[in-house]
Backbone bond lengths (Angstrom), bond angles and torsions (degrees), N, CA, C in turn:
res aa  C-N    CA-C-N  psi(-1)  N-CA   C-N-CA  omega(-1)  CA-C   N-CA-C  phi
1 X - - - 1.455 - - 1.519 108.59 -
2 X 1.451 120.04 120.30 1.344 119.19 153.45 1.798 119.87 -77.02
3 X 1.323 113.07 145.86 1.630 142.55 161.68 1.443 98.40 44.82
4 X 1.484 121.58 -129.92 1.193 146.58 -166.00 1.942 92.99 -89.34
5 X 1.757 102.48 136.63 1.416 101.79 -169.01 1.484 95.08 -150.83
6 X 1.427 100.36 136.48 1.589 117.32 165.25 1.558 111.24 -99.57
7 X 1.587 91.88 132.30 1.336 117.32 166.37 1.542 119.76 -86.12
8 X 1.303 123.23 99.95 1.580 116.48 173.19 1.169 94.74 -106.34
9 X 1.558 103.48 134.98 1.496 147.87 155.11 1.089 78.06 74.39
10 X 1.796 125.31 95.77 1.483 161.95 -158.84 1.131 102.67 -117.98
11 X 1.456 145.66 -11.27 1.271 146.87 -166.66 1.527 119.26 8.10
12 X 1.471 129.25 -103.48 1.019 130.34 172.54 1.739 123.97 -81.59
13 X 1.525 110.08 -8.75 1.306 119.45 -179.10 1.505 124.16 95.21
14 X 1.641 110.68 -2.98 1.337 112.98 164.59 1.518 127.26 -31.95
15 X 1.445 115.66 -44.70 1.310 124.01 178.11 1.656 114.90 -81.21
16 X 1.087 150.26 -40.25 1.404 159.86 65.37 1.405 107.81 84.79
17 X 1.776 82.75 -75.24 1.365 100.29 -153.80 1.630 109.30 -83.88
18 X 1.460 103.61 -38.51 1.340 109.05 169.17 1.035 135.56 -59.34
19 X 1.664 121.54 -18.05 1.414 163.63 156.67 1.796 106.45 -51.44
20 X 0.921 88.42 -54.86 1.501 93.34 167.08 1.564 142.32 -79.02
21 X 1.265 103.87 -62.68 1.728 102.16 124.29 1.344 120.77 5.41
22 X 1.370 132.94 -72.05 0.999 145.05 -173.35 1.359 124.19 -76.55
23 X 1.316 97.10 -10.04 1.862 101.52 -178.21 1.256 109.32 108.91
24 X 1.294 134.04 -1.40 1.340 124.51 -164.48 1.142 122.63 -116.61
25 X 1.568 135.86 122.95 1.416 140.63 -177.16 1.556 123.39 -51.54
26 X 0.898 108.84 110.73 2.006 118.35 -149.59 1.795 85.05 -104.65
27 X 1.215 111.95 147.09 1.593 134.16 131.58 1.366 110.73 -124.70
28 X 1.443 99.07 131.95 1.494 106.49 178.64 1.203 103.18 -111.78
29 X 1.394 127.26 143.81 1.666 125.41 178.41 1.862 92.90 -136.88
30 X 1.055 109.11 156.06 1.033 162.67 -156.43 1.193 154.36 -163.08
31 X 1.670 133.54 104.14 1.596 129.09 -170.59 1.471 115.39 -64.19
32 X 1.592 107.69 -33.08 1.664 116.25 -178.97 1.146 112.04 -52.25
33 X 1.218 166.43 159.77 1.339 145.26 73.45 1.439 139.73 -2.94
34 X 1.866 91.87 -51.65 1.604 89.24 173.18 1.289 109.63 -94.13
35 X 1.335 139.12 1.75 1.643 136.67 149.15 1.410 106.14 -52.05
36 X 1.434 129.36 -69.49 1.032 130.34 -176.84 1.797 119.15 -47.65
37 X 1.817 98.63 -41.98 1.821 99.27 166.64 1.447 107.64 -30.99
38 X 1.421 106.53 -66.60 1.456 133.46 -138.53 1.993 94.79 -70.28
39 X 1.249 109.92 -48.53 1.583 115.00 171.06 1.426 114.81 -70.91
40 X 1.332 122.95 5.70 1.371 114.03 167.93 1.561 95.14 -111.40
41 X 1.181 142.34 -38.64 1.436 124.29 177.53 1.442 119.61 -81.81
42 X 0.950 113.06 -4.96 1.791 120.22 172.58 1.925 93.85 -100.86
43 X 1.285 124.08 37.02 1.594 127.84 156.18 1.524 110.84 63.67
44 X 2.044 127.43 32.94 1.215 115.34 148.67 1.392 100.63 -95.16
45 X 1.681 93.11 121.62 1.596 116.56 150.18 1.641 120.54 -40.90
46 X 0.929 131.68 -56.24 1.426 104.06 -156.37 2.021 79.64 -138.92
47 X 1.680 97.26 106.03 1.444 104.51 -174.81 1.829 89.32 -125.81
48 X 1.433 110.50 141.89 1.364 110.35 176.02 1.710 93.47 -128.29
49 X 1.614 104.19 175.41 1.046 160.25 -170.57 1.428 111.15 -98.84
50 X 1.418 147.19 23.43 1.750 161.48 130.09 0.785 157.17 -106.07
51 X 1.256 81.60 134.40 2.220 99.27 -172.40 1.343 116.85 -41.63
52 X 1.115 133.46 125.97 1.751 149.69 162.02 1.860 89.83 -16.68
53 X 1.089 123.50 -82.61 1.382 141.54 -168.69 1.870 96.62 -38.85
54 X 1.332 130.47 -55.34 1.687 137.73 -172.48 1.279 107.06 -95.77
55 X 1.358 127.09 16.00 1.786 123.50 160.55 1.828 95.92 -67.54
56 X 1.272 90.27 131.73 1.825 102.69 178.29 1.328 118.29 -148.92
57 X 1.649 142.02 174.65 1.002 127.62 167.77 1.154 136.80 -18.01
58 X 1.656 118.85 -43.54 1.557 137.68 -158.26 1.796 95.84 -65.53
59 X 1.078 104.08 -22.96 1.880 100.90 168.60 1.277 134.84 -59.71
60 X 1.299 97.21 -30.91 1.787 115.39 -174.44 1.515 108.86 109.24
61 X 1.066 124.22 -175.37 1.271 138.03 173.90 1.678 102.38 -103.45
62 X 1.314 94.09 131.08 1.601 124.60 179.19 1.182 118.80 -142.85
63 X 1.854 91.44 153.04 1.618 117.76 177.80 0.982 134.93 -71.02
64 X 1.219 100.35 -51.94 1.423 97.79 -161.24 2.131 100.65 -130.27
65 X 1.087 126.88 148.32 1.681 122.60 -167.58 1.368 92.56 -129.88
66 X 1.566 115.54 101.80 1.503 106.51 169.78 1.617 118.37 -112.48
67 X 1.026 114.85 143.45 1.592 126.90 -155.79 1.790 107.17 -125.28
68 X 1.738 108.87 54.35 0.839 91.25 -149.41 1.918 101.82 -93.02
69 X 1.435 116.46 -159.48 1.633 106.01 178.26 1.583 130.16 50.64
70 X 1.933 91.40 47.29 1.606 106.17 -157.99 1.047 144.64 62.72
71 X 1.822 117.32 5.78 1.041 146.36 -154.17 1.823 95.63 -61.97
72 X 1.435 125.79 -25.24 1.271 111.70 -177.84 1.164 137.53 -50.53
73 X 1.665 95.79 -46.37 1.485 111.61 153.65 1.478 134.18 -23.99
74 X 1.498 115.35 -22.59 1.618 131.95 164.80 1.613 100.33 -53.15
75 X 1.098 96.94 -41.30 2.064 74.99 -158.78 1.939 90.92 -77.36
76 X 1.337 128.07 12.88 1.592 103.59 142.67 1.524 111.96 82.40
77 X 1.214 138.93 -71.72 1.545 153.99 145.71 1.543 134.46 -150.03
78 X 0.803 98.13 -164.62 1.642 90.46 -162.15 1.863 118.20 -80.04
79 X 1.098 126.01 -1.08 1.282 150.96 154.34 1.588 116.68 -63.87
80 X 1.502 112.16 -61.87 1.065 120.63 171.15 1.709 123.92 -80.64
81 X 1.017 123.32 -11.31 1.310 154.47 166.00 1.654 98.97 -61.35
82 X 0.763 119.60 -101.07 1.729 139.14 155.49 1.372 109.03 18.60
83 X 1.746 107.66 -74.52 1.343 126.67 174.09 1.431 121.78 -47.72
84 X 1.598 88.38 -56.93 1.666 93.14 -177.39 1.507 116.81 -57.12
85 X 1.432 112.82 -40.75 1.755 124.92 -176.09 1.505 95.21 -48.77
86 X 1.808 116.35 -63.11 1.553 105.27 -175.13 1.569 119.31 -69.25
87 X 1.484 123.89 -12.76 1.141 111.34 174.34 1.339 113.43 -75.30
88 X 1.296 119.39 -44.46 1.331 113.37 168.82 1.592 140.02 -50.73
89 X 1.661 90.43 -33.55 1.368 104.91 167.71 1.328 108.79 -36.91
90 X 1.661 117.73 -63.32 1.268 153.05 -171.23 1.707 100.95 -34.04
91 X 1.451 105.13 -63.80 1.336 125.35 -151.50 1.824 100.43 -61.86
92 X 1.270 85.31 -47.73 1.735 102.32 -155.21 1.718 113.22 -73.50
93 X 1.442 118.19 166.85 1.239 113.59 -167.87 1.857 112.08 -84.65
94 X 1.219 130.70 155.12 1.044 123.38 126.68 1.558 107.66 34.93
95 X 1.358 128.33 -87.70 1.240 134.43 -152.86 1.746 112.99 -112.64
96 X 1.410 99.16 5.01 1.405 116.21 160.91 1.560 133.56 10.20
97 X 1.485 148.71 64.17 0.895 143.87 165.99 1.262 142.41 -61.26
98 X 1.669 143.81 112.46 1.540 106.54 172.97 1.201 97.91 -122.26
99 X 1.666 130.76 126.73 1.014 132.80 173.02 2.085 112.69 -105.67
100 X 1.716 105.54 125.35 1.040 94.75 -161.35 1.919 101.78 -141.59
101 X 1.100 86.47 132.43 1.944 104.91 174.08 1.405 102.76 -66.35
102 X 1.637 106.26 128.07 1.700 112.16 158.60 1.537 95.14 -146.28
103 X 1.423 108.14 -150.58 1.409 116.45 177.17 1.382 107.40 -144.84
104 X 1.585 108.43 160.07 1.841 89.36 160.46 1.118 142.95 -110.10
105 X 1.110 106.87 161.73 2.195 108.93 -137.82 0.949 104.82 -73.35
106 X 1.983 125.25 -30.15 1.373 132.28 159.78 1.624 130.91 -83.36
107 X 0.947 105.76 15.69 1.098 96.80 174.59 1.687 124.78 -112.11
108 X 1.837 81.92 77.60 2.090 91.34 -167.59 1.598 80.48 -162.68
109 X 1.477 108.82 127.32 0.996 118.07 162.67 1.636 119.57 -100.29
110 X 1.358 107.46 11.34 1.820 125.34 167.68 1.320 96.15 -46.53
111 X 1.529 106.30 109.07 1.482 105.57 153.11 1.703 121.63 -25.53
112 X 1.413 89.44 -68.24 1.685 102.02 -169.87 1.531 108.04 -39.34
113 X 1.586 102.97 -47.10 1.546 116.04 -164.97 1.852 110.91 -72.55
114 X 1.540 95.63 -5.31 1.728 96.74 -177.52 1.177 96.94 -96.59
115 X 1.815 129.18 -15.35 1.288 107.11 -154.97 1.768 96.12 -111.94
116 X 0.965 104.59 -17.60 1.796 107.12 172.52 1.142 105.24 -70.09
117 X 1.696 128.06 -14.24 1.451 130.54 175.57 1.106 109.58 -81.94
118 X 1.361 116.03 -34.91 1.825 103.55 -179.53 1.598 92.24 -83.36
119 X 1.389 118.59 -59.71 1.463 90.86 -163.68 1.222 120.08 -65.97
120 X 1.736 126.66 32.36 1.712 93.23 149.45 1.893 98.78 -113.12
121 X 1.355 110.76 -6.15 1.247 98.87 164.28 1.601 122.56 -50.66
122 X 1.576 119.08 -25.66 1.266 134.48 -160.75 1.077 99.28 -86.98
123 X 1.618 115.05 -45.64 1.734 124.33 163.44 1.650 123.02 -49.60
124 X 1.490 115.28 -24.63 1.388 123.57 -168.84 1.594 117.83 79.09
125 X 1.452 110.46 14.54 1.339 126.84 145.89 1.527 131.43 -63.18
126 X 1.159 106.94 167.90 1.480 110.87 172.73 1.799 108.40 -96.81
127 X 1.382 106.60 139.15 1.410 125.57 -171.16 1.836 105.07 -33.02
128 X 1.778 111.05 -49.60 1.169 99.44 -155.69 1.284 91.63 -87.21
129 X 1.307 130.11 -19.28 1.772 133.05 -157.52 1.255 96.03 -23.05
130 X 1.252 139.42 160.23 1.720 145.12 155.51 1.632 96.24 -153.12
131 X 1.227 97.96 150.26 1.671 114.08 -177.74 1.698 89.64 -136.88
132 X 1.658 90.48 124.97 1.559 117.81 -175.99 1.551 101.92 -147.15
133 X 1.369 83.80 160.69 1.457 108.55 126.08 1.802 138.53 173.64
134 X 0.948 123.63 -141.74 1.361 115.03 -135.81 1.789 90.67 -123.78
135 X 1.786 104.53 136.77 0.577 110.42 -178.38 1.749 126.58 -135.76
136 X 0.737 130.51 160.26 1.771 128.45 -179.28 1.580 108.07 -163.97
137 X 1.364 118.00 133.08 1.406 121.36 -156.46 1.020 113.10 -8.46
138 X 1.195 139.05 -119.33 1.669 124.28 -165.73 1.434 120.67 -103.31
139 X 1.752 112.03 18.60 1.566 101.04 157.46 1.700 106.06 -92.22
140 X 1.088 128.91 179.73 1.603 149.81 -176.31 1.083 115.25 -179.15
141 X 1.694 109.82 136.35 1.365 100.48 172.22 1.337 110.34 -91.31
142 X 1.852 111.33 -175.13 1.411 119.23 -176.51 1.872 92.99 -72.24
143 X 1.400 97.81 173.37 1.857 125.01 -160.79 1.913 73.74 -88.60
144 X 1.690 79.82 137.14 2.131 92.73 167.69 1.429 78.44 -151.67
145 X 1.395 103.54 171.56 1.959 132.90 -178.59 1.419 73.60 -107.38
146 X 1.665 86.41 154.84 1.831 116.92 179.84 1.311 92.58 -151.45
147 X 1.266 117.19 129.62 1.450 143.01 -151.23 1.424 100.45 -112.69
148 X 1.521 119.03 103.95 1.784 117.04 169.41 1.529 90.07 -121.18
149 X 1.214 101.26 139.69 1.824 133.19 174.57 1.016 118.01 -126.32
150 X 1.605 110.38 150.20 1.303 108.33 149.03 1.527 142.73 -86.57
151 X 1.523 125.86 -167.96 1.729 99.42 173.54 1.497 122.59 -52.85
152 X 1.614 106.58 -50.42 1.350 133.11 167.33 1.635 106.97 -14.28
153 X 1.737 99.63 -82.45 1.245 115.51 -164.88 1.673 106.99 -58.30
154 X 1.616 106.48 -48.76 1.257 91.22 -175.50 1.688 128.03 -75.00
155 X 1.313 132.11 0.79 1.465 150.98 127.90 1.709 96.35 -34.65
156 X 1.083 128.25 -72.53 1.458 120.17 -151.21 1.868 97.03 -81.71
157 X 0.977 121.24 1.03 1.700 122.99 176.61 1.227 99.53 -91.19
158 X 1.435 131.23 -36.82 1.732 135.44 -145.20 1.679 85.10 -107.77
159 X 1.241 128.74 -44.96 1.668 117.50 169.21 1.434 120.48 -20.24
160 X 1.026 121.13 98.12 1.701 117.82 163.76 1.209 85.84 101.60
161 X 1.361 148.39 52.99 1.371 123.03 174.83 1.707 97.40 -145.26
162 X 1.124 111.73 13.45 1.892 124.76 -170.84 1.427 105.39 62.77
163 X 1.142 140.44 2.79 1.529 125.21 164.59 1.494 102.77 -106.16
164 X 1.654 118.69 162.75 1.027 125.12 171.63 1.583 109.51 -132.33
165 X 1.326 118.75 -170.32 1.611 101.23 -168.53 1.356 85.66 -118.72
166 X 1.192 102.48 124.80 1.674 103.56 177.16 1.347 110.80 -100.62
167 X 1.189 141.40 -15.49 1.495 148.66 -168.80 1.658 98.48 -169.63
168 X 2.084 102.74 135.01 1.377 113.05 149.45 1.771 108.27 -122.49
169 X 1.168 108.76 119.23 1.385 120.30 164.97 2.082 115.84 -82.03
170 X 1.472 74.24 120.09 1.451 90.01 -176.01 1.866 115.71 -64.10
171 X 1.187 117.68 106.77 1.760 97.52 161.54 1.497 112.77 -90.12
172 X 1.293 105.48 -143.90 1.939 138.80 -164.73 1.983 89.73 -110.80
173 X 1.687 78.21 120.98 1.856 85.65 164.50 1.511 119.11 77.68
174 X 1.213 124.49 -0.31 1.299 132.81 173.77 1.366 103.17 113.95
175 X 0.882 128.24 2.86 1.796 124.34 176.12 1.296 122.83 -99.74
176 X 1.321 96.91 122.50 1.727 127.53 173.85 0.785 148.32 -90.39
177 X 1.816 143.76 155.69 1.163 125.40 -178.77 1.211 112.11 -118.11
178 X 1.335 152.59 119.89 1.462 145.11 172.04 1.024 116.85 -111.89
179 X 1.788 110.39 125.38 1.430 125.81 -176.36 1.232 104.20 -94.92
180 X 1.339 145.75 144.07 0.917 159.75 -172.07 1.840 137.75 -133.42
181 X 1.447 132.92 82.11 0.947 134.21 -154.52 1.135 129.08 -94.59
182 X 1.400 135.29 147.07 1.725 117.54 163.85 1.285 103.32 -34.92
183 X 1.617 111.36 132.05 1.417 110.79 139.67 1.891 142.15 -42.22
């Protein structure tokens, strides 16, 4: 991690906190409220209240954008993906990093999971697009797309957007890490 670093989709502050730990000036953002509760009494300093989509200047200028715990899936599809890459561009310093967890979209030979892939190709979606959401006894949130890629795809999202992929770290089960640099 370089300098001062935003946490999108900060949940409980695991990442945050360890971030800090380390010496490093954290913003954690978050859509929850009570995620964000929960990361301000477990000791992140500076935890907000925003959506992936309304992170803007008013944050400061930052280093490093980590997206970790599949967090890639935030940028939603490849439209919204796009935006965010140049807004961030925008946001970030000079030496700009975003390092971000996804999985890959092919790597499932689940029937089911091959055939929800063509049909959103058929839709004019992207293979991994999925529209969810989240639930716990009787709160839920509203329906958002969650964006899983592959290396491929996510190379052809970061094209034209001033970052390039400078490193993918391989995990367990199809999950990845992509570092992502100023161009």
């Amino acid at each position: 991690m370089r300098g001062r670093v935003l946490d999108v989709g900060a949940g409980a502050g695991r990442v945050a906190l360890e971030l800090q730990d380390r010496g490093h000036e954290v913003v954690a953002v978050d859509v929850s409220p009570g995620a964000v509760e929960v990361c301000r009494r477990r000791g992140v300093r500076d935890a907000r209240v925003v959506a992936f989509e309304d992170v803007d200047a008013s944050i400061g200028p930052i280093d490093t954008v980590v997206m970790f715990g599949n967090n890639f899936g935030l940028f939603g599809g490849a439209a919204k993906a796009r935006r965010m890459l140049r807004r961030l561009h925008r946001l970030t310093t000079p030496q700009g990093r975003i390092v971000a967890e996804t999985r890959h979209t092919f790597s499932t030979d689940n029937p089911d999971h091959v055939d929800y892939h063509e049909r959103n190709r058929k839709r004019g979606r992207m293979p991994g697009q999925l529209r969810l959401r989240v639930r716990f006894r009787l709160a839920a949130t509203p329906w958002f797309d969650y964006l899983i890629v592959s290396p491929d795809e996510l190379r052809e999202l970061v094209a034209g957007s001033g970052w390039e992929v400078s490193r993918l770290i391989e995990g367990e089960a199809g999950i990845y890490v992509a570092v992502l640099d100023k161009a």
